[in-house]
Structures are given as structure tokens and as C-alpha cells.
Backbone bond lengths (Angstrom), bond angles and torsions (degrees), N, CA, C in turn:
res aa  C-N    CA-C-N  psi(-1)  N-CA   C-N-CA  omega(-1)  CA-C   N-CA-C  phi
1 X - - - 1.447 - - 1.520 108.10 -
2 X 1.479 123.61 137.77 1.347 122.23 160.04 1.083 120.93 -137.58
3 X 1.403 104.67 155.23 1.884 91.81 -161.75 2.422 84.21 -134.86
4 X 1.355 98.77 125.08 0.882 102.95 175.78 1.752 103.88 -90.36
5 X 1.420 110.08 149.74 2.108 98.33 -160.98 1.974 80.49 -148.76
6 X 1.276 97.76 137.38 1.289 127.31 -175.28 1.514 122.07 -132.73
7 X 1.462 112.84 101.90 1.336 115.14 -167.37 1.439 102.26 -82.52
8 X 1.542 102.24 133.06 1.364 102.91 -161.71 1.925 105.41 -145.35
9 X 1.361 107.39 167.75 1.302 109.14 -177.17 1.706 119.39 -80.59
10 X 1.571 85.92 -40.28 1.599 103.59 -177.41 1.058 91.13 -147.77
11 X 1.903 125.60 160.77 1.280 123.96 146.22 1.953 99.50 -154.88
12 X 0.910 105.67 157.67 1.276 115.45 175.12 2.059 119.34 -155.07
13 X 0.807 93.84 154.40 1.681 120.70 -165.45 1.880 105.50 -113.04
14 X 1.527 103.15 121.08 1.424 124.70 150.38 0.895 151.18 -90.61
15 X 1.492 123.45 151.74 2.116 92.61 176.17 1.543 79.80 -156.81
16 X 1.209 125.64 126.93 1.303 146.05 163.20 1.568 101.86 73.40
17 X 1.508 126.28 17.13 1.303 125.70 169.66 1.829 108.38 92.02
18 X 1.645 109.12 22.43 1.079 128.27 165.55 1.436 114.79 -106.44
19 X 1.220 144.15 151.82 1.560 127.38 179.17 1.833 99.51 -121.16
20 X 1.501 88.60 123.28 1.311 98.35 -151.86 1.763 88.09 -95.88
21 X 1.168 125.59 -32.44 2.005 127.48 174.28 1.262 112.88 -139.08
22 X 1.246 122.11 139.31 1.318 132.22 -156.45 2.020 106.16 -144.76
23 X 1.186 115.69 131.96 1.266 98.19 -167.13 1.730 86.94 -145.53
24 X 1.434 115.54 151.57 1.454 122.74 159.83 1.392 130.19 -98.77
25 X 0.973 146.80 -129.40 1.449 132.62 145.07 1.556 140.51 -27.64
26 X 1.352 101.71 99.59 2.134 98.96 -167.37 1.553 94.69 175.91
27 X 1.662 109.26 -125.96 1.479 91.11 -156.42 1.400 77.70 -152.85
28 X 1.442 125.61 152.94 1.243 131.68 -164.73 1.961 94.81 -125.87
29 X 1.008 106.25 106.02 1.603 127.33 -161.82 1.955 96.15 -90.61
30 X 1.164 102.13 117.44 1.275 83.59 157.51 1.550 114.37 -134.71
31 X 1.112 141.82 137.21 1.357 137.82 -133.09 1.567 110.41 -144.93
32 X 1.423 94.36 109.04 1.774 106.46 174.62 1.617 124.97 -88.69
33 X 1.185 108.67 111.04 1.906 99.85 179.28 1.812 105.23 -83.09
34 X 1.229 93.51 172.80 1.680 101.98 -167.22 1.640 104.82 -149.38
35 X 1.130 136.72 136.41 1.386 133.57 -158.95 1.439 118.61 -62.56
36 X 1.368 126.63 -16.58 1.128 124.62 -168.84 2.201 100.36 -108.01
37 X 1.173 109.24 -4.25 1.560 118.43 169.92 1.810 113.50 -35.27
38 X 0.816 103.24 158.14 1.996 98.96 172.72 1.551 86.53 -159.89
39 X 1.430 103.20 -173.55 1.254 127.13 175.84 1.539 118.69 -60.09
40 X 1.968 103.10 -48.65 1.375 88.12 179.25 1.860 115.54 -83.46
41 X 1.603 122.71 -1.40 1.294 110.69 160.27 1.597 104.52 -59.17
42 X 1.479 139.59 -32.77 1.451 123.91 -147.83 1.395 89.54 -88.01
43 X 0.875 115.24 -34.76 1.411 110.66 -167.88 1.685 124.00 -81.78
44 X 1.658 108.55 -10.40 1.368 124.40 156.94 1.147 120.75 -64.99
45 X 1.321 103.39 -18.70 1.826 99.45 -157.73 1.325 97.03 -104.23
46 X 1.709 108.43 -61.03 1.473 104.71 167.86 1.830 130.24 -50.19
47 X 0.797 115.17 -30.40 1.649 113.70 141.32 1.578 128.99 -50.18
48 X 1.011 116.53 -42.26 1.301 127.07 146.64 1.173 146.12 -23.27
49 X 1.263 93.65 -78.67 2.022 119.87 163.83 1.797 95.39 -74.52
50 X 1.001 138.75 -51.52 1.425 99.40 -172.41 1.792 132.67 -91.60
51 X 1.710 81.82 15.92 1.364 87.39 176.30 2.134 107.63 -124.14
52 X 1.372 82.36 16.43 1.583 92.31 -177.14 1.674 115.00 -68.92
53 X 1.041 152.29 107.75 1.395 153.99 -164.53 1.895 107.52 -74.82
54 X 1.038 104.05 80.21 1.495 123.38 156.33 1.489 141.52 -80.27
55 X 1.145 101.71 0.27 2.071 94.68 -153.72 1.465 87.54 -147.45
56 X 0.990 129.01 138.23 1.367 160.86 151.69 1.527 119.42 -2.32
57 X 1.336 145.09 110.11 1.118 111.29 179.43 1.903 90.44 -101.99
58 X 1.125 100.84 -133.74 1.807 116.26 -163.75 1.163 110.30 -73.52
59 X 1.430 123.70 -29.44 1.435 136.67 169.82 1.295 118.96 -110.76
60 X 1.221 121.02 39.35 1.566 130.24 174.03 1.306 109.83 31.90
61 X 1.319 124.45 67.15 1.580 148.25 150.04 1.644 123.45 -114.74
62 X 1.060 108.86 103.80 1.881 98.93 178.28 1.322 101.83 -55.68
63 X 1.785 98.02 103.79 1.607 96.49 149.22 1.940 109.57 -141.57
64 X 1.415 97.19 20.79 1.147 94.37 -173.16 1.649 104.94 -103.41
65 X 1.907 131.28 168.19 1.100 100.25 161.72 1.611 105.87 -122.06
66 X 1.347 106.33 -132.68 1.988 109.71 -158.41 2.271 80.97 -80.18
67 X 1.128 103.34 -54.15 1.838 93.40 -164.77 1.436 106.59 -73.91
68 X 1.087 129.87 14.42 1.559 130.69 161.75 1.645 110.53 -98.80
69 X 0.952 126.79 -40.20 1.562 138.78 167.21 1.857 99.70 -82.39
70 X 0.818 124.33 11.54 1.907 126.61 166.90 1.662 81.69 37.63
71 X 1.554 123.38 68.41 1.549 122.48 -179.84 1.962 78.13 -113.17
72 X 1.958 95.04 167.50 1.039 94.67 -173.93 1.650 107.55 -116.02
73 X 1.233 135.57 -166.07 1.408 154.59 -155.71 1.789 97.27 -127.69
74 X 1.499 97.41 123.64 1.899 113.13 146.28 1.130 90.09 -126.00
75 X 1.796 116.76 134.18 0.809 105.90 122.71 1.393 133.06 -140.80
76 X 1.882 102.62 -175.58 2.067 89.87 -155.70 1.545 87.02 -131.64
77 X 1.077 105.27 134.93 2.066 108.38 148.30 0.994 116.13 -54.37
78 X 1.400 113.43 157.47 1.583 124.79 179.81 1.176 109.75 163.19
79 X 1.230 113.18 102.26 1.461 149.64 -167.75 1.397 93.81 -81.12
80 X 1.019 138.85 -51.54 1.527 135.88 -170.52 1.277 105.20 -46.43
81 X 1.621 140.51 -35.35 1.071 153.65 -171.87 1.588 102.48 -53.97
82 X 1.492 122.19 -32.68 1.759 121.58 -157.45 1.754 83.21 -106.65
83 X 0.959 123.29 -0.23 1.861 118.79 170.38 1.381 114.38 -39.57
84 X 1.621 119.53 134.10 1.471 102.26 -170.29 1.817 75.81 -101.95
85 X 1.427 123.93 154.88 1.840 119.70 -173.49 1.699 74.89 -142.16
86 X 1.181 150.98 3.58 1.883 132.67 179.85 1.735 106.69 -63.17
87 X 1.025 112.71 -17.50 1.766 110.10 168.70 1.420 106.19 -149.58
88 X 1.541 86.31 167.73 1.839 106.10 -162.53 1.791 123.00 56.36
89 X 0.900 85.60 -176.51 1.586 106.84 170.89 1.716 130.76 -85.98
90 X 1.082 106.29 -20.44 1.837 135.68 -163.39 1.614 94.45 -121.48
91 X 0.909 103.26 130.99 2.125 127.46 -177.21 1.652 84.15 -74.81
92 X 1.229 108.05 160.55 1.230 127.17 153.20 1.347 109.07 -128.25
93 X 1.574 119.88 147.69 1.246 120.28 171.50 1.517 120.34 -142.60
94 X 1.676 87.04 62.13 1.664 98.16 -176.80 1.434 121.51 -90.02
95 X 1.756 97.80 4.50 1.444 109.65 -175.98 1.877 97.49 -93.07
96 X 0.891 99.93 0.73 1.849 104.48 -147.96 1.585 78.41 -71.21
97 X 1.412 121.43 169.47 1.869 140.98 150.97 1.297 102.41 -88.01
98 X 1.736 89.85 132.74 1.822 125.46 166.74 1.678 90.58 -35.31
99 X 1.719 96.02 146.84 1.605 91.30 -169.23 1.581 95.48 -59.24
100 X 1.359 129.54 -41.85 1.505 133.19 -162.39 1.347 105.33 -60.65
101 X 0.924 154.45 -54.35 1.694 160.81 -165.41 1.660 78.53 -80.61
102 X 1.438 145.04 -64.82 1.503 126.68 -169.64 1.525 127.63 -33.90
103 X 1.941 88.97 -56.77 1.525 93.89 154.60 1.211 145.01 -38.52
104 X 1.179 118.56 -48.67 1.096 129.20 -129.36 1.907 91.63 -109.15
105 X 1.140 125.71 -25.22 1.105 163.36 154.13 1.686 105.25 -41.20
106 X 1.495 104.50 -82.70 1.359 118.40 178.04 1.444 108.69 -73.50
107 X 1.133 122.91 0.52 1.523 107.52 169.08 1.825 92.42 -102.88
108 X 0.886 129.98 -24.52 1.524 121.99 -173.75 1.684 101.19 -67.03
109 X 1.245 120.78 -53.68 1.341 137.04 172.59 1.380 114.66 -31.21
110 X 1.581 110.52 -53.41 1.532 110.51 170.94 1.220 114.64 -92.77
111 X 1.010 118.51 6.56 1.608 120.63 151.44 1.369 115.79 -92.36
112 X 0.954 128.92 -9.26 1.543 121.90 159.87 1.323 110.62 -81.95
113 X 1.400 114.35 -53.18 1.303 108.63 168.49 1.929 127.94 -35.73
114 X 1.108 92.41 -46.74 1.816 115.07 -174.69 1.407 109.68 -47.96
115 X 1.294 119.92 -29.39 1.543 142.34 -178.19 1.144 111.06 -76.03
116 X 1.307 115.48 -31.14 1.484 115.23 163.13 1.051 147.78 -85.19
117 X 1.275 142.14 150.10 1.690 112.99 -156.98 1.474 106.32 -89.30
118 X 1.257 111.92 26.26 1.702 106.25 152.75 1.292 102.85 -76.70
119 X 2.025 84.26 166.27 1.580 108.78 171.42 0.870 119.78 -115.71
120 X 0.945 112.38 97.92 2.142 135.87 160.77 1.407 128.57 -62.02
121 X 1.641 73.54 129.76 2.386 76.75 172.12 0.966 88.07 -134.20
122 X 1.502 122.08 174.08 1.410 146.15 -166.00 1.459 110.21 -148.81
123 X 1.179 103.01 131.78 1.712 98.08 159.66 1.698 115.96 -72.66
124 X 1.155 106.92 -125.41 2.157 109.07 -170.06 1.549 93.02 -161.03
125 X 1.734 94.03 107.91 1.788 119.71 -178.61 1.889 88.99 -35.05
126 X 1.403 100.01 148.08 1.558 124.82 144.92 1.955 93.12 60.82
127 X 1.676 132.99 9.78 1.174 118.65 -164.07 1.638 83.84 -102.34
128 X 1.669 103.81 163.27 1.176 122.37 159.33 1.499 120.79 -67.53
129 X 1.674 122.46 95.89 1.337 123.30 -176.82 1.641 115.82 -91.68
130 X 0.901 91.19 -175.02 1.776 106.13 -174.80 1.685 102.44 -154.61
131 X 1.284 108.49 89.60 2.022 115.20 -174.33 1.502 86.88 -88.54
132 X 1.319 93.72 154.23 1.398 120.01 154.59 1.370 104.95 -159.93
133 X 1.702 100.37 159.28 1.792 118.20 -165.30 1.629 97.69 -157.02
134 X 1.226 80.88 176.19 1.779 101.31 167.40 1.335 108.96 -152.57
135 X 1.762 108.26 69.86 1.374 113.92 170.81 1.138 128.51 -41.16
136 X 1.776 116.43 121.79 1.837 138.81 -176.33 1.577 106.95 -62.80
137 X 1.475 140.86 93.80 0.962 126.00 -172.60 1.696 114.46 146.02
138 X 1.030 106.82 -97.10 1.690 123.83 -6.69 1.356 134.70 -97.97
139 X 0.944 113.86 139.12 2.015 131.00 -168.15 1.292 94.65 -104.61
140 X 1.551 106.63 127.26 1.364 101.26 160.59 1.707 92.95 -155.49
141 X 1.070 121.38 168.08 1.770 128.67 -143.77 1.696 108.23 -141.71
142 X 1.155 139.87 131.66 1.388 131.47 135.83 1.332 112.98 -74.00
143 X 1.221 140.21 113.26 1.413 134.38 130.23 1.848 134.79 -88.76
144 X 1.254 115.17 152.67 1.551 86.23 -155.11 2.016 80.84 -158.58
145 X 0.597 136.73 140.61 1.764 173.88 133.94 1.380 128.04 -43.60
């Protein structure tokens, strides 16, 4: 699993020119499943990201993370993330998870999240989105499982 995470000012998520999650200050998650993922990868990672030290503390050093700054959660699918690109021109994504295990995956993820007293939005598994942000930094991270 990898979840690429972007500390950001604002970001929000569309789907047919409706904005389906909207977030202000936090980290804009976007999260790739991969076929061999399980429960306890989601739950490595998402432990991870919300305890990952991004944001500023008093002396402008990242050592703080998103639930110490009460920052909030987007997050988006994105399968493109498990693309193998080391040859050719054309991605492959034979590493990627069956859309069903993707789901099922990324909905556990924001259910771990949900437990926490962050605030989470989500975009809509497998939909055609339209993100926008105003990356903090800008910082932005691979983490990966």
C-alpha cells in the first residue's frame, strides 16, 4: 500500500462538478492499494501517516504531526500510485488490487482513520475526480507499506 500525503492549506475533491470532501488545514492522503495489501498493511500505514511529523512545531522544525496540530484528513484513491513505469512508455498496473480487495481496503483505511478524532473527508472509490489543493510548503511525502 502507498499513500502519497500532502501537507496542505486546503484541499477538496469533486465528482461530476459537485464537491463531494473538502478539508482545510491537514494532509491530503492519497492512497494506492496493491494486490498483496491486507488489513494489517492498512493499518501500518495509516498509523503512519497520522503519526508522521510534518508541520511545524514552535521553532520551525517538522516534528509535529496532523493530530497534534487538530489538522484534518482528505482522503482520495488512486490506483495510479501502484503503476509499475521502470520500462516503456505505458504504466503497467499489474501490481495494482482487484478493484474489490481495493475497496475494501480503502474503506477499512478510512475507517481507521474515523476512530480518530481527526476530521476526514473522502473522495468516491474508483470515481472520476477532479482534486484541488494549495500545497503547505510545499511538503509532500511517499509513504508506502
Amino acid at each position: 500500500m502507498k499513500g502519497l500525503i500532502q501537507r496542505v492549506k486546503h484541499a477538496k475533491v469533486e465528482v461530476n462538478g459537485e464537491c463531494v470532501g473538502e478539508i482545510q488545514h491537514g494532509l491530503l492522503v492519497l492512497l494506492g492499494v496493491e494486490q498483496h495489501d491486507t488489513q494489517q498493511s492498512t493499518e501500518k500505514l495509516c498509523k503512519k501517516i497520522l503519526n508522521y511529523r510534518v508541520f511545524a512545531d514552535e521553532f520551525g522544525k517538522m516534528n509535529l504531526n496532523v493530530q497534534q496540530i487538530q489538522g484534518q484528513l482528505l482522503i482520495v484513491s488512486q490506483f495510479t500510485l501502484v503503476a509499475d513505469t521502470q520500462s516503456g512508455n505505458r504504466p503497467s498496473f499489474s501490481s495494482a488490487a482487484p478493484a474489490a480487495l481495493g475497496k475494501e481496503m480503502y474503506d477499512y483505511f478510512v475507517s481507521l482513520v474515523k476512530r480518530s478524532p481527526i476530521v476526514c473527508q473522502t473522495g468516491v472509490y474508483a470515481a472520476d475526480m477532479q482534486v484541488s489543493l494549495q500545497n503547505d510548503g510545499p511538503v509532500t511525502f511517499m509513504l508506502q507499506v
